[in-house]
N, C-alpha and C positions, 0 to 999 in steps of 0.2 A: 786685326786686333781681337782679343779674347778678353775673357772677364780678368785672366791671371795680369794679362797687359795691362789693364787699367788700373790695377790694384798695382800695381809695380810701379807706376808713372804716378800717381797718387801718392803711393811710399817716397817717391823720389822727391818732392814739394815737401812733403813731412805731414802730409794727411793720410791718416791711419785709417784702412778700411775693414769690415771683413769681407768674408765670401757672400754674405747676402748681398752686401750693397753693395762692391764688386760686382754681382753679378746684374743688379737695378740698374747701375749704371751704363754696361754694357750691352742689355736688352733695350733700353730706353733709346739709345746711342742707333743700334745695327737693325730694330724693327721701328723706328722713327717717331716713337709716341710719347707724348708728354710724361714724366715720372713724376708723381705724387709724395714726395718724403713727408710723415708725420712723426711725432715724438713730443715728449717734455721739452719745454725751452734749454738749451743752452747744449743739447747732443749735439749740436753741428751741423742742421739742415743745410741753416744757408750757407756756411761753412763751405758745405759738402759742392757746390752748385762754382762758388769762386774756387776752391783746387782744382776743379774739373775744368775750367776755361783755363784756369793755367798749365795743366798737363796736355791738352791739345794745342795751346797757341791760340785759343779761341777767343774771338771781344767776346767780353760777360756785358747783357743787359740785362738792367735791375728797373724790373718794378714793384713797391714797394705799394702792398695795398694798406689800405685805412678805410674806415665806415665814410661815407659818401663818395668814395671813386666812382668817375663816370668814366665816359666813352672817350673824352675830351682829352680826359689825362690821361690813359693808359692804353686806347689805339689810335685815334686820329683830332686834327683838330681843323678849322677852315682859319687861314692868317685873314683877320678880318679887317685889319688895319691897311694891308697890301691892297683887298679888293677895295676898298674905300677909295683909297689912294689913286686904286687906274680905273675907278667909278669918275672921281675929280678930272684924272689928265684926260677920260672920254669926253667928259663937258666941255672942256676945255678948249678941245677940237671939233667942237659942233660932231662927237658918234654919239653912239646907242651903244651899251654891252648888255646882253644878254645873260641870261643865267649860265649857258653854255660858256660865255666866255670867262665869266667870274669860278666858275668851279669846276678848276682844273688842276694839276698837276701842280701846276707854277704855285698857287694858293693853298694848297695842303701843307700843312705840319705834322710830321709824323712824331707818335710817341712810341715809346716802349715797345709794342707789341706790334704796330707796324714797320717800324726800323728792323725788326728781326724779320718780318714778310719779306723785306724790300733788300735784304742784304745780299751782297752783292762780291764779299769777298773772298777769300780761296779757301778759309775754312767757315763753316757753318758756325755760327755765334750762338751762344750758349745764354740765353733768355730763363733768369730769376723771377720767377710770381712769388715772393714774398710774402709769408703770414694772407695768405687766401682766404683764411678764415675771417680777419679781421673786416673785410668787404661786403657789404650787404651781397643778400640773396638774389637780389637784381644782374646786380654786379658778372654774379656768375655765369648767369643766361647770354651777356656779353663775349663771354668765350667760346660758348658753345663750339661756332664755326672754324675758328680759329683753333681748338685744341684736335678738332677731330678732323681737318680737310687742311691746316697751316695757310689757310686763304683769310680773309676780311675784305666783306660787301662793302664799299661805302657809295649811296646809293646815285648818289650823282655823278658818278665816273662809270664805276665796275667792281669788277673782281682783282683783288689783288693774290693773288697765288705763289708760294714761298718756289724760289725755284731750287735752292736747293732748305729742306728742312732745318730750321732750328733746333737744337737741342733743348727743350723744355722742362725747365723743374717747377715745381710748385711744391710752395711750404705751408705745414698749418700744424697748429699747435692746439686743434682740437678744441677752440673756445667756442665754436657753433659746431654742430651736424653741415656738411657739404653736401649738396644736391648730387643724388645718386645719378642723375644723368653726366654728371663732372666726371664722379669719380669712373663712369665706364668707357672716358676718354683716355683715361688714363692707367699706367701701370703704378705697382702701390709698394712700399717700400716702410714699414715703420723701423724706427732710428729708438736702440734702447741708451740707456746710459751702458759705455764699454764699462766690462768689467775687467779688475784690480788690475792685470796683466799689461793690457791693451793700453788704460789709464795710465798705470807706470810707464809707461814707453812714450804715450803722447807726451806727457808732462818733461821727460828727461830730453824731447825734442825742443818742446817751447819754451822752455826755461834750460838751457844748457848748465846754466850758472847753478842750479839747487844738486845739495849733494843727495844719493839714493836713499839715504835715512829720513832724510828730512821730505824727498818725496813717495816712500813707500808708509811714512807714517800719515802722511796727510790725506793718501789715496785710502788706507784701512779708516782714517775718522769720516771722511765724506760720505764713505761707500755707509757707513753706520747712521752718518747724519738723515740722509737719505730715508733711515727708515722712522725718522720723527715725524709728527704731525705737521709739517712745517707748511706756512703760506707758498713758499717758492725752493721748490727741491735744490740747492745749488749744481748745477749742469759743469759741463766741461772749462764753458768760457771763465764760472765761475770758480773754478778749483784751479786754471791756470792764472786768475787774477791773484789768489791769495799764496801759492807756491812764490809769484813773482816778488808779491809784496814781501814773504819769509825772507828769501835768498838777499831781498834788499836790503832789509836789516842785518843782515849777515849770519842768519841762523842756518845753522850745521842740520838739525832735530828739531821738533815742532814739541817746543816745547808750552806751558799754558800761558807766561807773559806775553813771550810773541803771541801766540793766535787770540790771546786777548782783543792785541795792541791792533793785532790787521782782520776781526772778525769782521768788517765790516766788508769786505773783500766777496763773502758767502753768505752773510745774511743780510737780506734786504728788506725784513719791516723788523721793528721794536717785539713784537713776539716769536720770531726766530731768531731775533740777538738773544731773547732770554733762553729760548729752547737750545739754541746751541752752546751759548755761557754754560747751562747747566750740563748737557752732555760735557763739555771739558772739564770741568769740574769733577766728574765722575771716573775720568782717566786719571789715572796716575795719583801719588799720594806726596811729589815732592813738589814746590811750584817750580822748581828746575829741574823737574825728572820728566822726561824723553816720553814722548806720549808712546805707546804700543804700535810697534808695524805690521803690519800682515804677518809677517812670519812668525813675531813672539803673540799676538791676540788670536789669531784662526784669520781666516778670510771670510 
């Protein structure tokens, strides 16, 4: 497999790549090291991570950080409830169990990121870290081992060591600085917003039903929205939310009632409803006249 192969097996799910990430993916893949995708919310990180498990046949595991994740939840955990249990059936029968017997194999729970260590089947599973940034700084010292050896200590057993490598993504949306010992675990990849071309084509995938006016004029207003002050740039997910809501209504063209009626689709606080009311406002001079496409405004 080559980078054009992943990009073609990608294309063939309907996720749209180019040659960089194409090629992120296929080095991440063939030299076995965790890939780092960053960007603005809504390009398609974690996107990127679920096509990839489905163009290989690969299980996707997701773990989703948040500020307090521990160890507990996102590599291993000891079933405490079990040891108690054959703590009681020992009394029970006049034994003794020792620490050796209580923490074992049998008593582990594995999460996230030791189920990908411990995987065991014909293709290597494709392990999501999610918004990494959102995780405290602790958090990350937690991976160390694991992103750079695909092994996890746990001290009472041993070494677990991945026997065949997981494919590893990690997402961040750059709401902290990541500890540069992470990122030198990792290969790096930033995710931009596609531009008009690429845009046009994802949309005429994920929304079959919108006609090409109605999605070449929504891809020219986004791509402009974009350069407003806005709280929340509207991203991919959000320009295929509001093409879906259009074609719902049954509009052909994007015209200013509909995008009125479904702004809600692309702005998501009270001062990018106004920022973006007033940009539509500013297109066009009829309130049924056909907002501008790429090809009649510029790109």
């Amino acid at each position: 497999m080559d980078a054009d192969e992943v990009r073609r097996r990608l294309d063939d799910i309907d996720y749209l790549v180019d040659d960089g990430m194409a090629t992120a993916l296929f080095l991440a893949m063939t030299l076995e090291q965790p890939l780092l995708l960053e960007g603005e919310p809504g390009v398609g990180k974690t996107a990127a991570a679920k096509a990839l498990a489905r163009a290989l046949g690969a299980p996707l595991i997701r773990l989703q950080c948040y500020e307090g994740l521990t160890a507990s939840e996102a590599l291993y955990e000891w079933n405490y409830q079990r040891q108690l249990l054959a703590i009681r059936l020992a009394e029970s029968r006049h034994e003794t169990l020792s620490d050796a017997d209580l923490f074992t194999e049998e008593f582990l729970q594995e999460r996230p990121i030791l189920r990908a260590v411990r995987a065991t089947g014909p293709v290597a599973p494709v392990l999501l870290i999610d918004e990494i940034d959102r995780a405290d700084d602790e958090f990350e010292a937690l991976l160390f081992e694991f992103l750079g050896e695909a092994s996890i200590t746990i001290p009472e057993i041993g070494t677990f060591v991945a026997h065949r490598r997981p494919v590893v993504i990690l997402t961040s949306n750059r709401s902290r600085e990541l500890h540069d010992a992470l990122r030198r675990r990792c290969l790096y990849h930033w995710i931009d917003f596609p531009g008009p071309l690429r845009a046009a084509e994802i949309l005429r995938r994920s929304v079959p039903s919108a006609s090409d006016a109605l999605i070449e004029s929504v891809t020219t207003f986004v791509g402009r929205a974009r350069d407003l002050d806005l709280d929340k740039l509207p991203g991919m997910a959000e320009t295929i939310d509001w093409v879906s809501a259009l074609a719902a209504l049954g509009a052909a063209e994007l015209v200013r009632p509909d995008a009125l009626r479904t702004i809600s689709a692309i702005a998501k606080t009270p001062d990018d409803r106004t920022s973006i009311t007033a940009a539509l406002e500013e297109l066009g001079s009829g309130a049924d006249e056909p907002l501008p496409t790429g090809r009649g405004a510029g790109s």
